[in-house]
C-alpha positions as CSV (number, residue, x, y, z in Angstrom):
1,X,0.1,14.0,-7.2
2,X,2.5,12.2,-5.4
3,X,5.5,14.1,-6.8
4,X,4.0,17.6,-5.8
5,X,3.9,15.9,-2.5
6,X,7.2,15.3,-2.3
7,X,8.6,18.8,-3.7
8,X,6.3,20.5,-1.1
9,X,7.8,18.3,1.2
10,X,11.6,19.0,0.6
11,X,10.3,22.6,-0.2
12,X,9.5,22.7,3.7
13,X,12.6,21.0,4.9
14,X,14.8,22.7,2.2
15,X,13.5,26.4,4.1
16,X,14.6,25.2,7.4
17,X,18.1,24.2,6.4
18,X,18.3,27.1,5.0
19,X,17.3,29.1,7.8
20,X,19.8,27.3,10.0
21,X,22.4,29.1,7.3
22,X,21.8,32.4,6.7
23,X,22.5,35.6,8.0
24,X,20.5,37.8,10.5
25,X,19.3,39.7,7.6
26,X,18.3,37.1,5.1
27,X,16.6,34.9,8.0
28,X,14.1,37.5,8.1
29,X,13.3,37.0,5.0
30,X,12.9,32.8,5.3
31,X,10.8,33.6,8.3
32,X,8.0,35.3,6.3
33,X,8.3,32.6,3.5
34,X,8.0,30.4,6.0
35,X,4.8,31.7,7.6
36,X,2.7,31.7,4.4
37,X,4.1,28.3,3.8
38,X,2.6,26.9,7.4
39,X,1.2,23.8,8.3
40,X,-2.4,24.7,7.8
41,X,-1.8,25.0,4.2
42,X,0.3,22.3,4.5
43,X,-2.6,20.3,6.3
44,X,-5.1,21.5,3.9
45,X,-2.9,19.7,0.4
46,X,-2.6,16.4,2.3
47,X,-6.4,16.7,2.6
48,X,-7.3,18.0,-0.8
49,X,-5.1,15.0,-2.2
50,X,-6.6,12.3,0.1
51,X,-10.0,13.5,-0.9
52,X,-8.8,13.8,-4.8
53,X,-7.4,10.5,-4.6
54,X,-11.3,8.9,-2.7
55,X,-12.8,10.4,-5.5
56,X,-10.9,8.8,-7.9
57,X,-10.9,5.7,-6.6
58,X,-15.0,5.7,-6.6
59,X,-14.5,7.0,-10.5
60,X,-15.7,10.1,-10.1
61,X,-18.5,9.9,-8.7
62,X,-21.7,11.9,-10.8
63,X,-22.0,14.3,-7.4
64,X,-18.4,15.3,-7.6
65,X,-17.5,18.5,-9.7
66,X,-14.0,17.9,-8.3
67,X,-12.2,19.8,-5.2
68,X,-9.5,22.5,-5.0
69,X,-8.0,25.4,-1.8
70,X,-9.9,28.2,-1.5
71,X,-8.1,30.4,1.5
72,X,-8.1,28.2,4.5
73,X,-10.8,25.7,3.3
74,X,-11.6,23.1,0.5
75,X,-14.2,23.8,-1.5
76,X,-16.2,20.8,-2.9
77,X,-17.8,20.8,-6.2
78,X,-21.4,19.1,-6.1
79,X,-23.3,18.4,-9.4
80,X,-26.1,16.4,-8.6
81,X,-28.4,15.6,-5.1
82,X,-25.5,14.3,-2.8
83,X,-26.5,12.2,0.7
84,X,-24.7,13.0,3.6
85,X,-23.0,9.8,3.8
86,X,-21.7,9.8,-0.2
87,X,-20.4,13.2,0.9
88,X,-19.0,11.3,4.0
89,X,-17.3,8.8,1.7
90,X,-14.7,11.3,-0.2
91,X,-14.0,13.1,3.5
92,X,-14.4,12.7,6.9
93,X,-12.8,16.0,8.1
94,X,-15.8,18.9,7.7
95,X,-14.2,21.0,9.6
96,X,-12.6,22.7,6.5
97,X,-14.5,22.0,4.0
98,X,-16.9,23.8,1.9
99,X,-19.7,22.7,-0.2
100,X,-20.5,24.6,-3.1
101,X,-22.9,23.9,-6.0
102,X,-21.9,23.2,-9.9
103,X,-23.3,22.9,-13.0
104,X,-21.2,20.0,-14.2
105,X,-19.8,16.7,-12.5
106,X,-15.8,16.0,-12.9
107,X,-17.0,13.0,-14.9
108,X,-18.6,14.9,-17.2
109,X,-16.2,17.5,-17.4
110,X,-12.9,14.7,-17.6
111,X,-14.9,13.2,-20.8
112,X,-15.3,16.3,-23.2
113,X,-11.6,16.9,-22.6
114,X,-10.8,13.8,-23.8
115,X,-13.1,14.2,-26.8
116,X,-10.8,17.5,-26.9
117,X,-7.6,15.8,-26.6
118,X,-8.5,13.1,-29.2
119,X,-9.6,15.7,-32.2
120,X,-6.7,18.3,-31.4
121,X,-3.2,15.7,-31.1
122,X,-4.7,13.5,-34.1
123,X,-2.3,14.3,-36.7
124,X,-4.8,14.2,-39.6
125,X,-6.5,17.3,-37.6
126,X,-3.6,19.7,-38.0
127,X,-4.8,22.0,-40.7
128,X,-8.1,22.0,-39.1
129,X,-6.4,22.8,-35.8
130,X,-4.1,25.1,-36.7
131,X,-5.4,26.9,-39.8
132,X,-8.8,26.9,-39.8
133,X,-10.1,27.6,-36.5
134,X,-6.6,28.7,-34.4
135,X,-7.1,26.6,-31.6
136,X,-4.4,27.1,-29.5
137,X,-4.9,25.4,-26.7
138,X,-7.5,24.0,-24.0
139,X,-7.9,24.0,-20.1
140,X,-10.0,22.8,-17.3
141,X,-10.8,25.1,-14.5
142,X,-12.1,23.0,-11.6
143,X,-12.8,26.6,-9.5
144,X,-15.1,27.8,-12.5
145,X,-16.3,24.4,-13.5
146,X,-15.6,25.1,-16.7
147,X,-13.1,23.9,-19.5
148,X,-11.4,27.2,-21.6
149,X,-10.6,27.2,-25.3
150,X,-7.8,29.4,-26.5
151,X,-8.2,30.3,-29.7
152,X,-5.8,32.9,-31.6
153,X,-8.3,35.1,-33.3
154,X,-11.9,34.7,-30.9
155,X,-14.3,35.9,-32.5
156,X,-17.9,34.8,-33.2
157,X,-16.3,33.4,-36.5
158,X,-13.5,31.1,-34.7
159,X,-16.2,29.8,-32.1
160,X,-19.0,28.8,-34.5
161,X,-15.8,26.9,-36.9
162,X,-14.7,25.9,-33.4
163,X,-18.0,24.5,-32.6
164,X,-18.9,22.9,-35.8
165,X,-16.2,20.9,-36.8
166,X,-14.7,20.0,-33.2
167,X,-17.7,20.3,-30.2
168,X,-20.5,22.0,-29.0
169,X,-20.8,22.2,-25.2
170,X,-22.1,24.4,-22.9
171,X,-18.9,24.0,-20.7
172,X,-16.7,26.4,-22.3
173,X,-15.1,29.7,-22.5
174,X,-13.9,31.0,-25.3
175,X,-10.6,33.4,-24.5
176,X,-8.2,34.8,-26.6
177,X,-5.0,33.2,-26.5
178,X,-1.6,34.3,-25.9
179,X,0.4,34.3,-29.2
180,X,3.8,34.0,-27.6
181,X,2.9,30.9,-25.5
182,X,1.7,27.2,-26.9
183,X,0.4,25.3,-24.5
């Protein structure tokens, strides 16, 4: 977190020394870069990452469902009956913050895809992996509160193999993954 910090940071200062070095024409062109690149959005990451970083430090708590930018707000994820002072613990800014129900806490969420991770890098799993199922790769997707399996071939076949030799979870999509790319 700290290093997308500091690349958004020299990002910033990087496009006004540039500006300082261009031509009329070109300048133009910094400007509008620069004006989707303002400091509300700016304002908005050092928030996101300071209530990130609260939430992490508490362990995740079971309410939280995790945080991400949506336009010029955060949107909180909340699992579970929240008080306004547990709420008040992760941020004190409301101002731009929105609160937005899930099905399943960060926690919760964090721990299958470790189950995930364990199963799918164990060498002893490859054929399995690979051959028998085509799991390609897995994702979590804090917007949709969900975590996504790639699988080369998904179809009803793949998922049920998927599901009964690796996991069974209401969490997760299913999606056809890209053949060119391994993540």
């Amino acid at each position: 977190m700290k290093h997308l910090f500091i690349v958004l940071f020299l990002f910033l200062n990087f496009d006004i020394s540039v500006l300082s070095h261009t031509t009329r024409r070109t300048q133009k062109y910094f400007v509008k870069v620069n004006d989707c690149c303002d400091t509300t959005i700016y304002s908005l990451n050092l928030k996101l990452a300071d209530l990130q970083k609260k939430a992490k430090e508490k362990k995740h708590p079971s309410f939280y469902g995790g945080s991400y930018i949506n336009e010029n707000h955060i949107v909180l994820l909340i699992a579970d009956a929240v008080t306004y002072s547990e709420i008040l613990d992760l941020t004190i800014d409301f101002s731009s913050l929105q609160i937005k129900p899930c099905q399943y806490s960060y926690k919760e969420l964090l721990h299958i895809c470790e189950q995930l991770d364990d199963f799918f890098f164990r060498t002893s799993n490859r054929d399995i992996v690979e051959k028998k199922i085509g799991w390609s790769s897995t994702f979590l997707s804090i917007p949709d509160n969900r975590i996504y399996i790639r699988l080369v071939k998904c179809n009803k076949e793949s998922i049920e193999l998927f599901k009964k030799n690796v996991c069974d979870s209401s969490a997760f999509v299913f999606v056809e993954a890209d053949l060119y790319i391994h993540i």
